[in-house]
C-alpha positions in Angstrom: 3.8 20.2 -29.7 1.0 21.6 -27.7 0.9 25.1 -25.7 0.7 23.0 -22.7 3.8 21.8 -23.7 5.5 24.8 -23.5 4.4 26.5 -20.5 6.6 27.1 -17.5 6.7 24.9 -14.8 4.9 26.2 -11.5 5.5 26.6 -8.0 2.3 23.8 -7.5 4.5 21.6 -9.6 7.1 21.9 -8.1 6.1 21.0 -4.9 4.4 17.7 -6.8 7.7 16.9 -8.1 9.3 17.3 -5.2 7.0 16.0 -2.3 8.5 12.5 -2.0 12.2 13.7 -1.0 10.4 16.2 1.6 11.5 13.5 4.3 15.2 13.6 3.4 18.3 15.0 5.4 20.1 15.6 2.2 19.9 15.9 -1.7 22.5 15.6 -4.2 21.0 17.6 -7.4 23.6 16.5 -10.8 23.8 20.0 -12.4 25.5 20.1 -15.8 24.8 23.6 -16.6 22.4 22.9 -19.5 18.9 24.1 -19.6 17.5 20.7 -17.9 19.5 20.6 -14.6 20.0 24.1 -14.5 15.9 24.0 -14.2 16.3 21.2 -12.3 18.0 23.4 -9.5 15.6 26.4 -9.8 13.0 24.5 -9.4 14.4 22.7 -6.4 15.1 25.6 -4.7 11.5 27.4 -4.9 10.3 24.3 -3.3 12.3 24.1 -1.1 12.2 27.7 0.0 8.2 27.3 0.0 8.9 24.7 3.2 10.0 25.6 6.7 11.5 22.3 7.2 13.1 19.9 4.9 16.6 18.5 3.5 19.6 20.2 2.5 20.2 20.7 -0.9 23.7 20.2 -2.6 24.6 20.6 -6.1 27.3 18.7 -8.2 28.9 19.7 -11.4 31.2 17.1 -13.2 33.5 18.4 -15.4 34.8 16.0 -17.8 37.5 18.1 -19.6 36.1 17.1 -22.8 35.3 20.7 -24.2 37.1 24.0 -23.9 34.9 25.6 -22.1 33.7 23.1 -19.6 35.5 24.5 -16.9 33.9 28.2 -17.2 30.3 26.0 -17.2 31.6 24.3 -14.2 31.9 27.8 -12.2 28.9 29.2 -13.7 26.8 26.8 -12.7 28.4 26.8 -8.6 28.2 30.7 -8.7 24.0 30.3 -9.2 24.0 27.8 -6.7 25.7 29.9 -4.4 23.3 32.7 -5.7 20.0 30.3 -4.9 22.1 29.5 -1.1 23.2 25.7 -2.5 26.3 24.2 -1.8 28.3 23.2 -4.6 31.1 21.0 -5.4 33.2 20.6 -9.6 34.1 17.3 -9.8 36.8 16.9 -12.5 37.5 13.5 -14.8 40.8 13.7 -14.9 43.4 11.0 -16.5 43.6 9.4 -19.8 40.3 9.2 -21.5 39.4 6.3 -24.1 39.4 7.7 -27.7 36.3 5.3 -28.5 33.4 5.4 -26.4 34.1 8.1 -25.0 30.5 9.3 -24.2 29.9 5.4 -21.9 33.2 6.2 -20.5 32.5 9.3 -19.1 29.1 8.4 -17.8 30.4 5.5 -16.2 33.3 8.4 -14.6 30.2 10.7 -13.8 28.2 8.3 -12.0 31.5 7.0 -10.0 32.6 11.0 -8.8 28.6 11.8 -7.7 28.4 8.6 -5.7 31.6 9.8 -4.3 30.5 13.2 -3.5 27.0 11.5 -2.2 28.6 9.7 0.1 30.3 12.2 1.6 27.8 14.4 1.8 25.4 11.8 4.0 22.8 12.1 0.7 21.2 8.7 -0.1 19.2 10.4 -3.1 20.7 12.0 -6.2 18.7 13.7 -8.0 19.3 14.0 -11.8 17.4 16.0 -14.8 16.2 13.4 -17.5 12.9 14.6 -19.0 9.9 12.9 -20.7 12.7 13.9 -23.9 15.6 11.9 -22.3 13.1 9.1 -22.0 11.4 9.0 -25.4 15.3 8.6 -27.0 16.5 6.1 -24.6 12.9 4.0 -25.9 14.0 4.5 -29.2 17.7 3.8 -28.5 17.1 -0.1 -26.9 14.5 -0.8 -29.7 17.6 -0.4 -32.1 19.7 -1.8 -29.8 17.4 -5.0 -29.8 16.2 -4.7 -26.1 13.5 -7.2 -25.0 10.7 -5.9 -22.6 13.0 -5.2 -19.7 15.0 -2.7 -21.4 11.9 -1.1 -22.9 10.8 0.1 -19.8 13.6 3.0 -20.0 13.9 4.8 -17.2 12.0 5.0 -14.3 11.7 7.7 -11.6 14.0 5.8 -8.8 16.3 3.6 -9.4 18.8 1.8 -7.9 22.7 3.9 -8.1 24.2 2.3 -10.4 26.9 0.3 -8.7 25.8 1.5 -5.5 23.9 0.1 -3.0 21.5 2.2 -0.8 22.1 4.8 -2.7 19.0 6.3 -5.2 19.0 7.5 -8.4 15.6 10.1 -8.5 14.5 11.4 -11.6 11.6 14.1 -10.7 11.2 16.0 -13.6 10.8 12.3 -16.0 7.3 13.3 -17.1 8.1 17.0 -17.6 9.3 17.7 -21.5 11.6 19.8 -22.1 10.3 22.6 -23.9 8.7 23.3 -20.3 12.1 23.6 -18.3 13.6 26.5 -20.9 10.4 28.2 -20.9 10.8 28.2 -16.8 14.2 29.5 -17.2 13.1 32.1 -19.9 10.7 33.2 -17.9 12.5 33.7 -14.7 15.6 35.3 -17.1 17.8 32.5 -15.8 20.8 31.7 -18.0 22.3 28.1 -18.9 24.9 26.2 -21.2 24.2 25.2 -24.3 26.6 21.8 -25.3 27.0 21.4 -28.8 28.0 17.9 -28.7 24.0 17.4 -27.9 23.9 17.9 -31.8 26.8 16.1 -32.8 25.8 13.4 -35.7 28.9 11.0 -34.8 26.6 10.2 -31.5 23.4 7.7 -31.5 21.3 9.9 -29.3 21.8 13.9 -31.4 20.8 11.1 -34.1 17.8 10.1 -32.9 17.2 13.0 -31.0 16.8 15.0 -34.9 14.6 12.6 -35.8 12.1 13.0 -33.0 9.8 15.8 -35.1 9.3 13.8 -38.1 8.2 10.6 -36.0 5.9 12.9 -34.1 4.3 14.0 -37.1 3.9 10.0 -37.2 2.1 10.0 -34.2 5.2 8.4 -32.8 5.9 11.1 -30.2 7.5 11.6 -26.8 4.8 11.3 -24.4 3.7 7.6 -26.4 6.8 6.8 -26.3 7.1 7.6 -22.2 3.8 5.6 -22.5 5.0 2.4 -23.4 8.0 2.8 -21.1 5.2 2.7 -18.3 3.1 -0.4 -19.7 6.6 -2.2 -19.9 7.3 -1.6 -16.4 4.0 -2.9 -15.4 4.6 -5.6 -17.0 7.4 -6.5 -15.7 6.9 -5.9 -12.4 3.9 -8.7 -12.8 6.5 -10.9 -14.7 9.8 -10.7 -12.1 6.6 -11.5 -9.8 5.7 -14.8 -11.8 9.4 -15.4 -12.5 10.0 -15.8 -8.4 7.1 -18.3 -7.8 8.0 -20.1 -11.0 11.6 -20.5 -9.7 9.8 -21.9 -6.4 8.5 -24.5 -8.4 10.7 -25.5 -10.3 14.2 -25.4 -8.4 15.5 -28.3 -6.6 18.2 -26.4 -5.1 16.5 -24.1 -2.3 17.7 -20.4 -2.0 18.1 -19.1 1.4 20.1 -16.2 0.3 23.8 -18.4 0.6 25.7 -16.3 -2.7 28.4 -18.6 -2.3 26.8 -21.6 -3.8 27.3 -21.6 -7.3 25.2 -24.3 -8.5 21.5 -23.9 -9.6 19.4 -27.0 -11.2 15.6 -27.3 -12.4 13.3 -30.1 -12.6 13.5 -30.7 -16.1 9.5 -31.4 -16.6 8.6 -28.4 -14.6 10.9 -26.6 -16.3 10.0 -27.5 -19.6 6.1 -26.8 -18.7 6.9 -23.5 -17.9 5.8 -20.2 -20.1 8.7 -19.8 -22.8 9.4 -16.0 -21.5 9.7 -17.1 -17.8 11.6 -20.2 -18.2 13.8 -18.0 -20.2 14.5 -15.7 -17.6 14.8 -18.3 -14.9 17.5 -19.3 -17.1 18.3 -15.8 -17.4 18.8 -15.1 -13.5 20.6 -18.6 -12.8 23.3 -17.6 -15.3 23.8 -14.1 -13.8 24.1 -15.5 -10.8 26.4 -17.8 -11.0 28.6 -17.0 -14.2 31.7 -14.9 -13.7 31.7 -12.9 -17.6 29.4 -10.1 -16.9 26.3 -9.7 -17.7 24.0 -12.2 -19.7 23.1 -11.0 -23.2 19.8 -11.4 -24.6 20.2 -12.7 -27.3 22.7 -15.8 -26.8 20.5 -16.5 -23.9 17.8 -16.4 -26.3 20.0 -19.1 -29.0 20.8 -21.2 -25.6 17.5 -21.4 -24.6 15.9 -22.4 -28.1 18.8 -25.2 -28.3 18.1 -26.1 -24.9 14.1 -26.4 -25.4 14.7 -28.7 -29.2 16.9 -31.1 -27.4 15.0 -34.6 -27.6 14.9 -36.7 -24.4 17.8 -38.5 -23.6 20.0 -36.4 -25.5 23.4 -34.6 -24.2 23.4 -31.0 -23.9 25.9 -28.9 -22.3 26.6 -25.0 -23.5 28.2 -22.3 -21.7 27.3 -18.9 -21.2 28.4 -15.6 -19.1 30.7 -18.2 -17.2 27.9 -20.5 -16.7 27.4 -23.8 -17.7 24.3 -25.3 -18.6 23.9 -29.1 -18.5 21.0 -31.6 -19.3 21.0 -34.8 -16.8 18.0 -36.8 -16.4 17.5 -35.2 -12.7 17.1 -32.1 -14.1 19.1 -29.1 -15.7 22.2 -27.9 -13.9 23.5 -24.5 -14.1 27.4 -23.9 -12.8 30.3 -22.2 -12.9 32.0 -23.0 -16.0 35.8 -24.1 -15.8 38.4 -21.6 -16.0 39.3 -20.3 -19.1 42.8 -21.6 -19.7 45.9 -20.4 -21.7 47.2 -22.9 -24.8 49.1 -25.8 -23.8 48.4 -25.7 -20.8 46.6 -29.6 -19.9 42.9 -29.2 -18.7 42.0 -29.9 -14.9 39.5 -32.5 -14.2 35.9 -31.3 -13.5 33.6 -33.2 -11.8 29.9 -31.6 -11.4 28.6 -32.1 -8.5 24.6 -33.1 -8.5 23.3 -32.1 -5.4 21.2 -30.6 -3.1 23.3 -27.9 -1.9 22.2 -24.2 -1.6 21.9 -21.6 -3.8 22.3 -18.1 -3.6 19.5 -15.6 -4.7 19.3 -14.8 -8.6 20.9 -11.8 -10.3 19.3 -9.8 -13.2 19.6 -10.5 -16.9 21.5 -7.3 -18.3 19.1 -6.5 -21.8 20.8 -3.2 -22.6 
């Protein structure tokens, strides 16, 4: 780690960082207490008290009940808000909680209570602390969870809320490493929490998070690792731009928008001409849209499509996937909603797939998580 590395975080910074929510009404900062969002805060505040116009800033803690003292971090971290002239609300998980998965769980519970709390506030940006760290282990953690490109891209500094529409996920402080934000608390004598379970070995991430110094050594460290994230998401913004005019070409079902239509099909020779990656994730989007099983996993789309490209001419083909169904006919390939699932015994309904002409509704994303 360099010395650059470690040096505080400045008021110049900060008002870098922070320039692009300057135009608006209201912020919702995610404070956990620990070092990152508790800098995350700080920082906000400075820049915003180095304006004489500008939103209104609100902070958020989630308390997930999970550890002992949680709820003493919860009212630390509103009584410095209140000390920096922030708003703040404790959100609490309450209710059962799952005894595996517990860490997805209470993500998924986290990002459910701050869209809440954004709402009512009138926010349409929440602003959360993930660092050039946060983004070097989530690399790492798709790579062994076999992501294609599209996972490999991480994070990125806005994103669409997860589950949310017109709401924004912002991550300012994505290129900022960590060792920076505690030496800009240090230095301003500002206190924060310190979670253990950000060490516990039963998790993936304190796992990969330990190894970090020895692949560094490597060469293999965060800001390469941020690096590639960035080249991926080039490249997939020029490939989702490819993907669209190849669906252009190749549909003979035109999308106007219409999500009811459920049934997609391709020219079969156009298709088939097409670059194996963005056939595969026309395929890809055509299943999301239109299956009803969530979302599309890589790699059976990947064993679909590879039995789907080795079938000779004039052979039958018809596989399901996500709820979809995929179907050879000599017009083309026909993507639908597959039949309904139904219980033993009971006698199978009569499906008749319609070849047609009919409308089609614009494509979803292929989940590669």
């Amino acid at each position: 780690m360099s010395a650059a590395d470690t040096q505080p975080v400045s008021i110049a910074e900060a008002r870098a960082l922070f320039a692009p929510f300057a135009d608006q009404p209201t912020i919702l900062i995610a404070v956990s207490g620990g070092p990152d969002s508790t800098a995350l805060l700080w920082l906000a505040s400075r820049w915003r008290a180095s304006r004489k116009t500008g939103p209104e800033l609100r902070a958020v803690t989630v308390d997930h009940g999970l550890r002992p003292q949680s709820r003493r971090e919860a009212d630390d971290v509103k009584r410095f808000a209140q000390g920096l002239g922030i708003a703040h609300r404790t959100l609490r998980w309450t209710g059962a909680k799952p005894r595996t998965g517990i860490q997805e769980a209470a993500r998924i519970a986290r990002y459910a209570l701050i869209a809440r709390e954004a709402k009512a506030a009138g926010a349409q940006q929440v602003l959360t602390a993930h660092t050039l760290d946060d983004q070097a282990e989530t690399v790492l953690f798709r790579l062994l969870r076999g992501s294609g490109p599209a996972g490999l891209q991480a994070m990125t500094e806005r994103a669409a809320y997860p589950g949310e529409s017109g709401l924004v996920l912002a991550r300012p402080l994505l290129s900022v490493p960590k060792a920076r934000l505690v030496a800009t608390l240090r230095k301003a004598q500002i206190a924060f929490a310190d979670d253990a379970s950000n060490r516990d070995p039963r998790f993936t991430r304190p796992r990969l998070r330990a190894m970090m110094p020895a692949l560094s050594a490597e060469g293999l460290t965060a800001e390469r690792l941020a690096i590639l994230a960035r080249r991926l998401q080039r490249a997939e913004a020029a490939l989702r731009h490819t993907v669209a005019a190849a669906a252009a070409q190749v549909s003979l079902t035109p999308t106007n928008g219409d999500a009811g239509e459920r049934l997609t099909v391709f020219h079969r020779g156009r298709f088939s001409d097409l670059p194996a990656e963005i056939a595969l994730r026309l395929l890809g989007e055509a299943i999301g849209h239109i299956g009803d099983e969530g979302p599309v996993e890589l790699g059976k789309l990947e064993t679909l499509f590879e039995a789907l490209r080795q079938t000779p001419e004039g052979s039958a083909f018809r596989r399901t996937l996500a709820g979809a169904m995929v179907t050879v006919r000599p017009v083309g390939i026909v993507i639908e909603r597959a039949p309904a699932r139904r219980a033993p015994g009971t006698p199978a309904k009569r499906r008749i797939p319609a070849l047609t002409t009919r409308k089609a509704g614009p494509s979803g994303e292929v989940r590669t998580r």
